[in-house]
TORTILUM-582503 format. One record per residue (C-alpha): residue in three letters; x, y, z. Coordinates in steps of 0.1 Angstrom, whole numbers, always signed. Layout:
BEGIN
ATOM   rest       x       y       z
ATOM    Ala       X       Y       Z
...
% end
This chain:
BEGIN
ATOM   rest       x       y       z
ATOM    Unk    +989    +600    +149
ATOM    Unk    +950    +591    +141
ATOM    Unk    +945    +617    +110
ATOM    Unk    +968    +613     +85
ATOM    Unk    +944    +635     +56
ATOM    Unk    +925    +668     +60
ATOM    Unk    +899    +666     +29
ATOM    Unk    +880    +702     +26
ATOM    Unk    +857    +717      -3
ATOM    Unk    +869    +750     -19
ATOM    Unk    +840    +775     -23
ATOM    Unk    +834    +792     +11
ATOM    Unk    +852    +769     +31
ATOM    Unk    +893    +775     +22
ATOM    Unk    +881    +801      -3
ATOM    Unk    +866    +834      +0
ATOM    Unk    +845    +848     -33
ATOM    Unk    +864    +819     -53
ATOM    Unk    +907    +834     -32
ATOM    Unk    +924    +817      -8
ATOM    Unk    +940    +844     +12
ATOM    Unk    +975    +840     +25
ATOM    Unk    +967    +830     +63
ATOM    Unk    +952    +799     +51
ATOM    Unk    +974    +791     +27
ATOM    Unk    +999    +793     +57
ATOM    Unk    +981    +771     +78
ATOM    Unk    +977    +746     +49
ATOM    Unk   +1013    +746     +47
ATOM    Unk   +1013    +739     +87
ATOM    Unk    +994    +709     +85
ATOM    Unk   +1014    +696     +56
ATOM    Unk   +1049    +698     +79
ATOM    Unk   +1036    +676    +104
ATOM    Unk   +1035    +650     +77
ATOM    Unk    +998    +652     +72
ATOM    Unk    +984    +653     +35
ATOM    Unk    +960    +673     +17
ATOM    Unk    +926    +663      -6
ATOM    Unk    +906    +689     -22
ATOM    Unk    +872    +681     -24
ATOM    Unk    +848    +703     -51
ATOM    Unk    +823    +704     -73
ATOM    Unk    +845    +732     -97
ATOM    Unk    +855    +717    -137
ATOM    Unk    +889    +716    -136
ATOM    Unk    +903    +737    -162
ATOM    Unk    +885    +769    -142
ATOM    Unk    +902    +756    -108
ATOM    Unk    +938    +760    -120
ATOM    Unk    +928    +794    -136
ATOM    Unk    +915    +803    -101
ATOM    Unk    +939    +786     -74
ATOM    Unk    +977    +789     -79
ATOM    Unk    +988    +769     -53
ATOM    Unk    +970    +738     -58
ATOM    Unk   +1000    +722     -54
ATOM    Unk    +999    +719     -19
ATOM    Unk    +973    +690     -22
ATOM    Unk    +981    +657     -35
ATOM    Unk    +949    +647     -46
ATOM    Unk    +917    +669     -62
ATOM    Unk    +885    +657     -62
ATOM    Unk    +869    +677     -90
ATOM    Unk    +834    +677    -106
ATOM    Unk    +819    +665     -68
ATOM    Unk    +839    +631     -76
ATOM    Unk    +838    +626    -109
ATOM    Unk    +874    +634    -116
ATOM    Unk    +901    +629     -99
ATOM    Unk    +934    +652    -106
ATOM    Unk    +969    +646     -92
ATOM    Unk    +992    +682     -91
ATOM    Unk   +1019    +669     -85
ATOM    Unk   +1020    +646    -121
ATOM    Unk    +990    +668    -137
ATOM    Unk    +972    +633    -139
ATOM    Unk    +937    +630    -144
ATOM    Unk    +913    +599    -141
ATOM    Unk    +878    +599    -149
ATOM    Unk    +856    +584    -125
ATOM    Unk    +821    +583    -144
ATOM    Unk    +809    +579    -183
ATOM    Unk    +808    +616    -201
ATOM    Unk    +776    +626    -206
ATOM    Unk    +754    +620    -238
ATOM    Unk    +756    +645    -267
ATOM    Unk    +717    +639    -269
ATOM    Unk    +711    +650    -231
ATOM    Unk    +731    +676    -236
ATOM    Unk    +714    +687    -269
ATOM    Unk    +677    +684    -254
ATOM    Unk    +687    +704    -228
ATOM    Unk    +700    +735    -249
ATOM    Unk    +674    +727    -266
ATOM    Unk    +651    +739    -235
ATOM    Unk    +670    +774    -227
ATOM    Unk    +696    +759    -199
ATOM    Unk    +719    +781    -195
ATOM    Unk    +740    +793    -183
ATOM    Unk    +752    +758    -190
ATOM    Unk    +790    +742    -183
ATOM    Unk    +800    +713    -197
ATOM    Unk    +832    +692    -180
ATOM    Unk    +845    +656    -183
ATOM    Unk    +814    +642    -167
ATOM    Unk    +796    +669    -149
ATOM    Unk    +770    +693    -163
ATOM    Unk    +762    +725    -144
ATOM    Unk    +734    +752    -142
ATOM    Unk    +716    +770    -115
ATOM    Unk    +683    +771    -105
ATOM    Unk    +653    +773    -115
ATOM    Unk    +662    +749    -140
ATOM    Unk    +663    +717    -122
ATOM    Unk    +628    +713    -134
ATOM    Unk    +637    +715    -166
ATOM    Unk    +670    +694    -159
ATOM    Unk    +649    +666    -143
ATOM    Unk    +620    +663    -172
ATOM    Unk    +650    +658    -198
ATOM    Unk    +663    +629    -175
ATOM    Unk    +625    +614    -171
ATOM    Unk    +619    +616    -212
ATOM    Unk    +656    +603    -221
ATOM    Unk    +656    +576    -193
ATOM    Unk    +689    +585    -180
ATOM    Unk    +701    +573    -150
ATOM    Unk    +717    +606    -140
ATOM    Unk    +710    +626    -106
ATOM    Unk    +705    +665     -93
ATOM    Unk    +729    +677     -70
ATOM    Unk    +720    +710     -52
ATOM    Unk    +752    +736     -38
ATOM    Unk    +736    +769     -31
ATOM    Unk    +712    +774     -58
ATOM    Unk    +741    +757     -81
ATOM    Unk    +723    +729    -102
ATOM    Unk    +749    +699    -109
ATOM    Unk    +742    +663    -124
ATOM    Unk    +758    +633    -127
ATOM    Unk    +759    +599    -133
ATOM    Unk    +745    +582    -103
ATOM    Unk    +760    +570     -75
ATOM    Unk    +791    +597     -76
ATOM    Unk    +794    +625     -54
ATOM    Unk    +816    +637     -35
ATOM    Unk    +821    +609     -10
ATOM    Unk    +832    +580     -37
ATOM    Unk    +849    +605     -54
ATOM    Unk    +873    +612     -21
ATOM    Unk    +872    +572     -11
ATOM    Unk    +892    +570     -43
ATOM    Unk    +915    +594     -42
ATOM    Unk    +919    +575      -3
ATOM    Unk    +928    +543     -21
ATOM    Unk    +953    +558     -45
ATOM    Unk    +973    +573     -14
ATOM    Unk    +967    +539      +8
ATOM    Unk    +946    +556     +33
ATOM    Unk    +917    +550     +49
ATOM    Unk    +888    +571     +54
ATOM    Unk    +892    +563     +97
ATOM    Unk    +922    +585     +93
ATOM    Unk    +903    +614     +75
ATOM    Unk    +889    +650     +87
ATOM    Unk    +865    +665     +64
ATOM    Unk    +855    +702     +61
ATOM    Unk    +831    +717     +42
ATOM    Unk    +801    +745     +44
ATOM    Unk    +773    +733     +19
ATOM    Unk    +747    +703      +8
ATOM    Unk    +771    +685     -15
ATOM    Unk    +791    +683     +11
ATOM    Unk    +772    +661     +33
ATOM    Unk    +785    +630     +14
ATOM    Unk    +821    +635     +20
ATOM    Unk    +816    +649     +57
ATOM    Unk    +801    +615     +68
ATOM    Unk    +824    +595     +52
ATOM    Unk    +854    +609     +69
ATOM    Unk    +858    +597    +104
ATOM    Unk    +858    +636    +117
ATOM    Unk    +837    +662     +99
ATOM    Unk    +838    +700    +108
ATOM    Unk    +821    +726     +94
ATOM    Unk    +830    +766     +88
ATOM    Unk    +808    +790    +112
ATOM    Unk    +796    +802     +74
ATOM    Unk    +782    +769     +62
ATOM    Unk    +743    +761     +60
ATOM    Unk    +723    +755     +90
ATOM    Unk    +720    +714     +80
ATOM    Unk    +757    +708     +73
ATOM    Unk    +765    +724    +111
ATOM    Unk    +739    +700    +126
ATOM    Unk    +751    +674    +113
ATOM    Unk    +791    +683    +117
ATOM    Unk    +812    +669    +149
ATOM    Unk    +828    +706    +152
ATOM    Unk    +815    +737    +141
ATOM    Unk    +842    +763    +141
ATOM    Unk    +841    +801    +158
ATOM    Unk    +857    +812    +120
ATOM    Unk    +840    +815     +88
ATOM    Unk    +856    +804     +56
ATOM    Unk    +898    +799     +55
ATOM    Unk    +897    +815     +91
ATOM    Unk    +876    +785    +101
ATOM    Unk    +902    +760     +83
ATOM    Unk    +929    +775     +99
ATOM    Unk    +912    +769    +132
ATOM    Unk    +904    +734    +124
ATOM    Unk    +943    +724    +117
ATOM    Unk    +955    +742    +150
ATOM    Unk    +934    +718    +160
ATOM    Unk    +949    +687    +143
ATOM    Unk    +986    +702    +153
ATOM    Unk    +982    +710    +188
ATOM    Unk    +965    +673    +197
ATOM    Unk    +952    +659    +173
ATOM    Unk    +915    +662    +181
ATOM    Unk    +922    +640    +213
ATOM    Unk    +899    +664    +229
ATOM    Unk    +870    +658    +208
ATOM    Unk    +871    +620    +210
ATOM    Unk    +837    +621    +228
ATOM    Unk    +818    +637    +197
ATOM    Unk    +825    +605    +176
ATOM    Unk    +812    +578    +198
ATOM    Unk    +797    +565    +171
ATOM    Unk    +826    +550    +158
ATOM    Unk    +835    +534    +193
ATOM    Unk    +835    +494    +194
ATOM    Unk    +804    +479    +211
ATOM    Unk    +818    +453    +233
ATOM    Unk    +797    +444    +262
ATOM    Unk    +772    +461    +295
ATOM    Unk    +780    +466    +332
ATOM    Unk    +749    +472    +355
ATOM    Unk    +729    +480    +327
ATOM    Unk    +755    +506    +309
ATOM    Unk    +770    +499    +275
ATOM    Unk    +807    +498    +274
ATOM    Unk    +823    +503    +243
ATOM    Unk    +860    +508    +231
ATOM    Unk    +877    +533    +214
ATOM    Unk    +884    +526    +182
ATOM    Unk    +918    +545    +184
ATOM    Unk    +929    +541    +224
ATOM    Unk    +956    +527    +245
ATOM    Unk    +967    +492    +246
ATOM    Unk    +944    +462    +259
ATOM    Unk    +957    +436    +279
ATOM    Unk    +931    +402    +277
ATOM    Unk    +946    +379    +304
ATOM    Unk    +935    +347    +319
ATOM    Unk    +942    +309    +319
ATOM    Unk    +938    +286    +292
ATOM    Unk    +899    +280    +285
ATOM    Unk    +889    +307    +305
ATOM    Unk    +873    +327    +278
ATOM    Unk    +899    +350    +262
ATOM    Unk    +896    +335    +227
ATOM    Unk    +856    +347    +231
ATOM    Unk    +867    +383    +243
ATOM    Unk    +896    +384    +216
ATOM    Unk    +867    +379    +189
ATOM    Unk    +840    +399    +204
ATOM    Unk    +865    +425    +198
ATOM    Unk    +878    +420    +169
ATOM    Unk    +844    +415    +151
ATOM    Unk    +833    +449    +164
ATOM    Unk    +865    +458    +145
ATOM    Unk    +844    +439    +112
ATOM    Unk    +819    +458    +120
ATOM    Unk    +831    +492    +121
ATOM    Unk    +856    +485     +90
ATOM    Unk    +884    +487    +110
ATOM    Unk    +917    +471     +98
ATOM    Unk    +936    +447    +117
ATOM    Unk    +965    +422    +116
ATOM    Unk    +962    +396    +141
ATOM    Unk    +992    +378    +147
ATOM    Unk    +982    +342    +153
ATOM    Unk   +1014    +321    +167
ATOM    Unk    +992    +288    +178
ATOM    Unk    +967    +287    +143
ATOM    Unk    +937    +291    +167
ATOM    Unk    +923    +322    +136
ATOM    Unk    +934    +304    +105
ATOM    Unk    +892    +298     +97
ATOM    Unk    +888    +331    +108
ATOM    Unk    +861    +351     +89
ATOM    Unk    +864    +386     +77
ATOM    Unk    +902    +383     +71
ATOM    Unk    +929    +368     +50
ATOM    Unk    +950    +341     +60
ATOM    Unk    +990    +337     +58
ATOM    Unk   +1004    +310     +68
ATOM    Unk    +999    +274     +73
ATOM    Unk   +1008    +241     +93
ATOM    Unk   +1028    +235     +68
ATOM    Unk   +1041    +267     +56
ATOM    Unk   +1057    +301     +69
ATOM    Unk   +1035    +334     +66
ATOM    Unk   +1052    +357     +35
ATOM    Unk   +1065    +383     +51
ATOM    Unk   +1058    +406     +18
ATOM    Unk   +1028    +393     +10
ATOM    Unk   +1011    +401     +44
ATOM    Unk   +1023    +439     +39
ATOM    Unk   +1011    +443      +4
ATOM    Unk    +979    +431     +17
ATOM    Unk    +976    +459     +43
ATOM    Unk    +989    +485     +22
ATOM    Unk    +971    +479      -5
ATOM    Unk    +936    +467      -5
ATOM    Unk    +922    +476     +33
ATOM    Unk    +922    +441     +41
ATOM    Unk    +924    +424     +75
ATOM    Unk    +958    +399     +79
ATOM    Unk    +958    +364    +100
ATOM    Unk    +993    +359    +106
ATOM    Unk    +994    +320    +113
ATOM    Unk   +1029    +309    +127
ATOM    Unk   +1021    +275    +128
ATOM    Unk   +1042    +262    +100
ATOM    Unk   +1074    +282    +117
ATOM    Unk   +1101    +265    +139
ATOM    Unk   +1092    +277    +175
ATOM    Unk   +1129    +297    +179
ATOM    Unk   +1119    +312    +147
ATOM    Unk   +1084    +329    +159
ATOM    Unk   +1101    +354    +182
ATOM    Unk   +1124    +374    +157
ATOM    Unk   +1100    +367    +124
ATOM    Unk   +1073    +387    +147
ATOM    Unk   +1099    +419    +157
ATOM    Unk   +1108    +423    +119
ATOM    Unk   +1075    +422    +114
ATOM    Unk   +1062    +444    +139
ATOM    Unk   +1088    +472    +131
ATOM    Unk   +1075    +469     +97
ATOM    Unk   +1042    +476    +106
ATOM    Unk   +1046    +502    +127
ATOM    Unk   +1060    +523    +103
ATOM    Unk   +1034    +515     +76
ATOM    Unk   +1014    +530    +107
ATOM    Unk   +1035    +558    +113
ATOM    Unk   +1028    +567     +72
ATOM    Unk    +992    +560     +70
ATOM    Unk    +975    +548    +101
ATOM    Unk    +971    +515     +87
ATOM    Unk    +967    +484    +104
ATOM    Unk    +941    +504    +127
ATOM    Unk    +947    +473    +153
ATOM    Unk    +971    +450    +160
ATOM    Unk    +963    +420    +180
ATOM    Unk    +991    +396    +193
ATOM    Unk    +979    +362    +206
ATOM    Unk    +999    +342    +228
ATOM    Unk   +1019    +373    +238
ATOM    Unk   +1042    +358    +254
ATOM    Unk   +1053    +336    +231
ATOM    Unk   +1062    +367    +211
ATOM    Unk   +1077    +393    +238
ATOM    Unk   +1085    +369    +269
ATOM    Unk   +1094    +379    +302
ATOM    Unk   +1131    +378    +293
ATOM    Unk   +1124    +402    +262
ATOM    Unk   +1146    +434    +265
ATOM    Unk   +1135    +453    +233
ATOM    Unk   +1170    +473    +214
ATOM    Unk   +1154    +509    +222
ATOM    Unk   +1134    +523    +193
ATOM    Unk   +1119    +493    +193
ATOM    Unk   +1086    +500    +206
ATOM    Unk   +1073    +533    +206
ATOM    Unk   +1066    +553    +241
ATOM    Unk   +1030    +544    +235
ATOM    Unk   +1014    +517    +218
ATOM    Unk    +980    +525    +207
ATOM    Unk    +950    +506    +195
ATOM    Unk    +969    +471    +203
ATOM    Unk    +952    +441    +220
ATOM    Unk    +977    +415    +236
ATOM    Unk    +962    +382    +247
ATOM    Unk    +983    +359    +272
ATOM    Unk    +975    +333    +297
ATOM    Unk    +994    +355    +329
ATOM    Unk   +1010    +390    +332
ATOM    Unk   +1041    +379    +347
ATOM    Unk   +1047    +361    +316
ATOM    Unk   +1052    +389    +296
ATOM    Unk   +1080    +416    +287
ATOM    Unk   +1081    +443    +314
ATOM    Unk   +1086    +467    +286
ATOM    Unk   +1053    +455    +272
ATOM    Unk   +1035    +457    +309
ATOM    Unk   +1043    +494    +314
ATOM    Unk   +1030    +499    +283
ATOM    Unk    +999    +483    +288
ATOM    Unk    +966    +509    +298
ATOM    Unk    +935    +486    +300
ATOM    Unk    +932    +454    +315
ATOM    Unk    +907    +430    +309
ATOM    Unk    +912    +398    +332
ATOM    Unk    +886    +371    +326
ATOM    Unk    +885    +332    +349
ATOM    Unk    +876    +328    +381
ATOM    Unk    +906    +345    +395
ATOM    Unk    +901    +374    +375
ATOM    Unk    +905    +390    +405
ATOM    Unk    +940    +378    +411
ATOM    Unk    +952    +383    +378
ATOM    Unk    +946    +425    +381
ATOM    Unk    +965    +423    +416
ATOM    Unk    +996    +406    +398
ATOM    Unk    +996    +428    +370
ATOM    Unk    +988    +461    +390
ATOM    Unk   +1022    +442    +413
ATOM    Unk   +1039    +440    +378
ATOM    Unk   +1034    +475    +368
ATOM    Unk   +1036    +494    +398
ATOM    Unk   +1004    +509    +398
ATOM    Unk    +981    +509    +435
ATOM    Unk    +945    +488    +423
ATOM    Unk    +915    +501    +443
ATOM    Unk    +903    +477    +465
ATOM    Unk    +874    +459    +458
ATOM    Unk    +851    +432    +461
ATOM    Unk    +851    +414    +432
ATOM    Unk    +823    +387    +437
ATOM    Unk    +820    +359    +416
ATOM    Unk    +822    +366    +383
ATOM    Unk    +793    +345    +358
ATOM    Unk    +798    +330    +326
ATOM    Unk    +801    +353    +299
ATOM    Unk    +815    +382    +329
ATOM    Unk    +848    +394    +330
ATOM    Unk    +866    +424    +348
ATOM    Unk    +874    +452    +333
ATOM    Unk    +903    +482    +349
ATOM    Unk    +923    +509    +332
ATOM    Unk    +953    +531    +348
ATOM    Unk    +935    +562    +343
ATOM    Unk    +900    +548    +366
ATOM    Unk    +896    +563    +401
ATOM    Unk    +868    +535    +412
ATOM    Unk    +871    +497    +407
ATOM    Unk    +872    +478    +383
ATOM    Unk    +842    +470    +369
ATOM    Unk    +823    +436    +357
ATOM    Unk    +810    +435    +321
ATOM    Unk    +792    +411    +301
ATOM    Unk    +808    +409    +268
ATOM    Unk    +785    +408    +240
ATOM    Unk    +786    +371    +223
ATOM    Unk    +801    +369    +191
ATOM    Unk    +789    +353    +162
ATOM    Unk    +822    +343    +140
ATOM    Unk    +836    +327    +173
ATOM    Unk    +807    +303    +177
ATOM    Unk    +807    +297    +141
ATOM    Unk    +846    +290    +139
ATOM    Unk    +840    +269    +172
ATOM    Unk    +813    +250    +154
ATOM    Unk    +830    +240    +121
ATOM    Unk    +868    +234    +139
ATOM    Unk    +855    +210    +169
ATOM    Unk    +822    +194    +157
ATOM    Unk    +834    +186    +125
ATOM    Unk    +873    +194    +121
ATOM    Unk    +898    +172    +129
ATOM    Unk    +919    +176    +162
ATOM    Unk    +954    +162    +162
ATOM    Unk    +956    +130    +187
ATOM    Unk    +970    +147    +216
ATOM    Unk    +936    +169    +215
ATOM    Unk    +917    +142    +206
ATOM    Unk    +893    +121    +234
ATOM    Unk    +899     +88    +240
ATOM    Unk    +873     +63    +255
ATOM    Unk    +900     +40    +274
ATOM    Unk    +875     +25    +297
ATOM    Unk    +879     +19    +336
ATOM    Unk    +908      -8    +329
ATOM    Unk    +923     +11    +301
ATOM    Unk    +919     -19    +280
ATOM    Unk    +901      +6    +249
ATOM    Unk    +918     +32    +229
ATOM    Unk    +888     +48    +207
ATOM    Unk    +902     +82    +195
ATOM    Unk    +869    +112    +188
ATOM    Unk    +885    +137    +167
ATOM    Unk    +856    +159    +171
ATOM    Unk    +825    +165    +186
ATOM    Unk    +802    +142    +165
ATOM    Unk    +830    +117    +166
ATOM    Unk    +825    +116    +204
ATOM    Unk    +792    +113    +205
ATOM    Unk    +788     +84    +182
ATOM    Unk    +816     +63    +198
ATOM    Unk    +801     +72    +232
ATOM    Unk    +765     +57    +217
ATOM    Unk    +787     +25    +210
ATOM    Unk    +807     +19    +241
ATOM    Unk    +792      -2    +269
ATOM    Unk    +777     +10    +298
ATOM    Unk    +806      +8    +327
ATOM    Unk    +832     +29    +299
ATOM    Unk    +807     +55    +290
ATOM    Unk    +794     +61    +327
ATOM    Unk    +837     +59    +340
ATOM    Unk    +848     +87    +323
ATOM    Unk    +816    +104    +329
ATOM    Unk    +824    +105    +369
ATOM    Unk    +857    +107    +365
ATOM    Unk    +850    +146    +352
ATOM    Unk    +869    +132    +318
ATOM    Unk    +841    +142    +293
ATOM    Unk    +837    +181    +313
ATOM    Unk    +877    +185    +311
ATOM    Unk    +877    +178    +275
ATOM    Unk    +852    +203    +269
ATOM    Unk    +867    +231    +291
ATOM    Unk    +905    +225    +285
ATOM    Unk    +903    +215    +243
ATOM    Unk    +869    +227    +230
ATOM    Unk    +875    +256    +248
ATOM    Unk    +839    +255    +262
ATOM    Unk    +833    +264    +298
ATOM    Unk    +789    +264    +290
ATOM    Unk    +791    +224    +278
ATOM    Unk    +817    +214    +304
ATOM    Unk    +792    +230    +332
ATOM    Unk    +766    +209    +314
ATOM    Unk    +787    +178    +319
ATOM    Unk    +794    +181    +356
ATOM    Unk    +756    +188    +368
ATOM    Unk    +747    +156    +346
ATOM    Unk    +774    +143    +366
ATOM    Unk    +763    +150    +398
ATOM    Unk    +725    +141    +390
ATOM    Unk    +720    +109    +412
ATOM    Unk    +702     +80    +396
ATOM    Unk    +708     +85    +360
ATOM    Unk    +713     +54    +340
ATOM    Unk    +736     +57    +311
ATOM    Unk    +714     +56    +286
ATOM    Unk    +698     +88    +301
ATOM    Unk    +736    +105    +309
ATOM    Unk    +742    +100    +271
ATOM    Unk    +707    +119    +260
ATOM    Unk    +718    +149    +283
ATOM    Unk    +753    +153    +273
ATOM    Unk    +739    +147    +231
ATOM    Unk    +712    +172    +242
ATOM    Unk    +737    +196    +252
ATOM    Unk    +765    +194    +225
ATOM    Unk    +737    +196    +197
ATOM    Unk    +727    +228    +221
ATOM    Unk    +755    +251    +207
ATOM    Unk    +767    +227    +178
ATOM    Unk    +758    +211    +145
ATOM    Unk    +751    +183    +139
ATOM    Unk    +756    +171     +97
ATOM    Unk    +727    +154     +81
ATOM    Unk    +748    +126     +83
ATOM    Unk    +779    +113     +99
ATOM    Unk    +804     +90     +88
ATOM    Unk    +806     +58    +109
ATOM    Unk    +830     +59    +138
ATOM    Unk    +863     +43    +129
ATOM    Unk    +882     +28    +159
ATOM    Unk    +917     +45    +161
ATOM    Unk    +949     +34    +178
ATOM    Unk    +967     +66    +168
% end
């Protein structure tokens, strides 16, 4: 399920003349049984809303005095969310003929014309205060609160997220609210701007309108209005010119390809749109290729096992995005940490829509090919989860039925679709797929009729950073490291990193450097450990150039590392290593 909440104002949107009549009452109670929740969103004082609506009950959260205070039926709690007004504002403004004038916790209300008069007090008192307009109603407050931070807080105290929200409302203080929520409707009765701006306008006015909205919700969940909230879809690359974007809530993703074709860069690409779009995500990281990940918290270490508790309070709790880094688990361990965990997860989904994404690296390190899942395990569908693995064979066949979209990158991209469309039973169109260019991947779903298609993938600005601080500077373990050996194998000079290389390679003589130039060492280091298919390209043309000398082979390849990669102000001398 995508929304969890339905958030609607009161006055001429659930209420008629300041009622709620019984048919919307009954389709509140509708929505409520199919585990959604209720907020109430409105600019009414409080003590005058439980004189007027009985069964305010039903919701679990007001927002009253357009989000200045939040009440809680259930526990008749209240929290103020702005200072009270000044006695001396409201004394100068009595003093000026206001009224009629209301008074609540923080809000003070009036009706027009006497916003002028309003807005000279706040000019000669030097209030920060603003003028909300609702139908010729005249409200101020603090500014900064309206009814949008006022509803993002009653979110937070019921662990949702605003991506999981439908708003509804008929009038200018609405607005706020209505674009925070990820789906905004509006009543056939509301004011010309709200229904321009709305994703839905409904054929019924008022609580008839309401009640049309959550059929809506019941029967599918707005799955047929997807379309009208492309705004919130994930930019993530072009083919022939055409931007292709992914839903935000959708079917599972399958990235597949062999090690250092690109799937770390698509992974990214994807997940930052995720950033972007303040999307939550736990990305469960078995090889510790995300621990400097921006954008997200880290659990887990080399040297220690990811708390299990810790990770959940994070995503319950605070919005936050989770790294889970398995590194510092025994490898038999991995497998049955991550099912505990992923059963965990899906029913903090199942309860609030939270993580919005999960993304397993290394997939089949967590569901192998020899997986059978207990059933109950995995739900019929999974939605808006991205698996990454190096071949679809390799992975569960409960997990490849489930799979939707594929996105094969490498140079037999093309023969990774046919093995998974084998896998899964499903006929691929045939196609030509051509070669594919760096950066290019192929991109299929179930549900396409034509071929797959060939994107471009955006690039992605955390990967090239993370790239940049973990292989120029970091330091890789020595079975990543390179080591200059020389064409009798009589050196062992260990490069840690990138700068590392390059220095040592300055230092070597001539007949080492050039050796493992030819011998294609220097472009397989780059491709299969840096992960960097641009700079190992670099390193076979300078390869192939005839008549370099090595002083010129080394300018080229410096030239082309310090392309994509930076360089410190200043380097530590090499240090010949055995290790």
């Amino acid at each position: 399920m995508r929304y969890h909440v339905l958030a609607t104002d009161y006055d001429g949107t659930i209420a008629t003349d300041g009622r709620v009549d019984a048919p919307t009452l009954d389709a509140l109670k509708k929505l409520i049984a199919t585990g959604r929740r209720l907020v109430l969103v409105t600019g009414r004082e409080l003590p005058e809303l439980l004189q007027t609506f009985p069964e305010i009950d039903l919701f679990e959260w007001v927002v009253a005095e357009n989000g200045a205070l939040l009440y809680r039926p259930s526990t008749k709690e209240e929290k103020l969310l702005a200072d009270p007004p000044p006695e001396k504002f409201i004394e100068a403004l009595r003093q000026k003929n206001v009224a009629p004038m209301s008074v609540g916790r923080a809000i003070i209300a009036t009706w027009e014309p006497h916003q002028t008069a309003v807005l000279e007090t706040i000019r000669e008192l030097g209030l920060e205060f603003q003028v909300i307009f609702n139908k010729g109603a005249v409200m101020v407050l603090p500014a900064g609160v309206n009814k949008a931070t006022g509803l993002l807080a009653a979110l937070k105290e019921m662990g949702l997220s605003e991506h999981n929200a439908v708003g509804v409302g008929d009038a200018e203080n609405d607005h706020a609210f209505l674009r925070l929520c990820e789906f905004s409707a509006a009543v056939s009765n509301a004011l010309a701007a709200v229904m321009e701006t709305a994703d839905l306008v409904t054929t019924g006015a008022r609580g008839a309108g309401v009640s049309e909205l959550i059929q809506r919700m019941v029967d599918n969940d707005l799955v047929d209005l997807d379309r009208r909230i492309e705004r919130h879809y994930l930019p993530f690359g072009t083919s022939d010119g055409i931007d292709i974007s992914i839903p935000p809530y959708g079917k599972s993703i399958l990235i597949c390809g062999p090690s250092a074709s690109g799937k770390s860069t698509v992974t990214t690409r994807i997940v930052e749109s995720l950033v972007e779009k303040k999307y939550q995500f736990c990305l469960i990281d078995p090889e510790g290729d995300y621990r400097e990940f921006e954008g997200a918290v880290v659990f887990g270490s080399p040297k220690s096992p990811p708390p299990e508790d810790e990770i959940l309070r994070l995503l319950e709790t605070s919005g936050g995005n989770a790294v889970v880094c398995m590194t510092g688990m025994p490898i038999p361990d991995r497998p049955p940490f991550f099912l505990r965990l992923l059963s965990q997860l899906l029913q903090l989904r199942s309860r609030t829509g939270l993580p919005h994404w999960l993304i397993l690296d290394e997939a089949h390190h967590l569901m192998p090919a020899e997986w059978l899942p207990p059933n109950g395990t995995l739900p019929p569908e999974l939605y808006s989860v991205l698996l990454v693995t190096v071949h679809p064979e390799l992975l569960s066949n409960s997990l490849l039925g489930r799979i939707h979209t594929v996105l094969a990158v490498g140079t037999n991209a093309a023969t990774t679709l046919s093995d998974f469309a084998k896998l899964s039973q499903v006929e691929l169109p045939v196609f030509e797929p051509g070669v594919l260019e760096p950066g290019e991947l192929l991109m299929w779903s179930r549900d396409d009729s034509g071929p797959p298609r060939r994107v471009r993938a955006h690039p992605c600005v955390m990967e090239r950073h993370r790239h940049s601080r973990k292989y120029a500077e970091g330091q890789l373990p020595p079975d990543r490291s390179f080591y200059f050996r020389g064409p009798k194998g009589q050196l062992k000079l260990r490069a840690q990193n990138l700068m590392l290389f390059l220095q040592i390679g300055d230092g070597v003589d001539d007949a080492t450097w050039d050796y493992h130039l030819q011998e294609g060492d220097y472009a397989r280091w780059f491709r299969e450990v840096i992960k960097d298919e641009n700079l190992a390209a670099s390193a076979e043309r300078i390869a192939g150039l005839p008549g370099l000398t090595p002083l010129e082979s080394r300018e080229l390849i410096r030239a082309a590392v310090e392309r994509d990669y930076t360089v410190p102000a200043s380097l530590p001398l090499p240090v010949p290593n055995a290790s």
